[in-house]
C-alpha positions in Angstrom: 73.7 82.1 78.2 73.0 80.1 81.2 72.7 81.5 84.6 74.2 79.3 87.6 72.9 81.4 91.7 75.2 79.8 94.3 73.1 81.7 97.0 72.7 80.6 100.9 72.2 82.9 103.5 75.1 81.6 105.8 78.4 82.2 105.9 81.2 79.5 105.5 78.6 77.3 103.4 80.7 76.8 101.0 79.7 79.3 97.8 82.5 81.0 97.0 84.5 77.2 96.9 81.9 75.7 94.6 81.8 78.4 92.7 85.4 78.9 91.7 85.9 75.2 91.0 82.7 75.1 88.6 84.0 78.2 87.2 87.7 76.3 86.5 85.8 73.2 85.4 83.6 75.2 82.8 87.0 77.0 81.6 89.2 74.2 81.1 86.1 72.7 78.4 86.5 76.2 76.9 84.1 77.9 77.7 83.8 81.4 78.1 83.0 82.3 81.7 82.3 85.5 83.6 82.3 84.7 87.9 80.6 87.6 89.3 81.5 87.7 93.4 78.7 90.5 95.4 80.3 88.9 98.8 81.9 92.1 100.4 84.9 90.1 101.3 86.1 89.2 97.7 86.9 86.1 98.3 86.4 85.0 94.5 88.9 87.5 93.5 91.7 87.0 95.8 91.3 83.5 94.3 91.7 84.5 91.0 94.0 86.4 92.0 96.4 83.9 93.6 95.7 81.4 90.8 96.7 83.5 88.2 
């Protein structure tokens, strides 16, 4: 299992972006991910969400 931080202390760097696209990129190889979002705003999720 690999591990992949996206960690910076300041806001609007860009995480939650990067993030979801590697997570999209890893998924359509076929990989199994899991995107775990600890940012209070949920960002990630409403993402998801909208993408469907």
């Amino acid at each position: 299992m690999k591990v992949i931080p996206l960690l910076n202390q300041r806001d609007d760097s860009g995480k939650t972006t990067v993030a979801t696209h590697l997570t999209r990129d890893f998924q359509l190889e076929g990989r199994f991910i899991l995107l775990v979002d600890s940012d209070p705003q949920e960002d990630a999720h409403d993402r998801a969400t909208v993408r469907g």
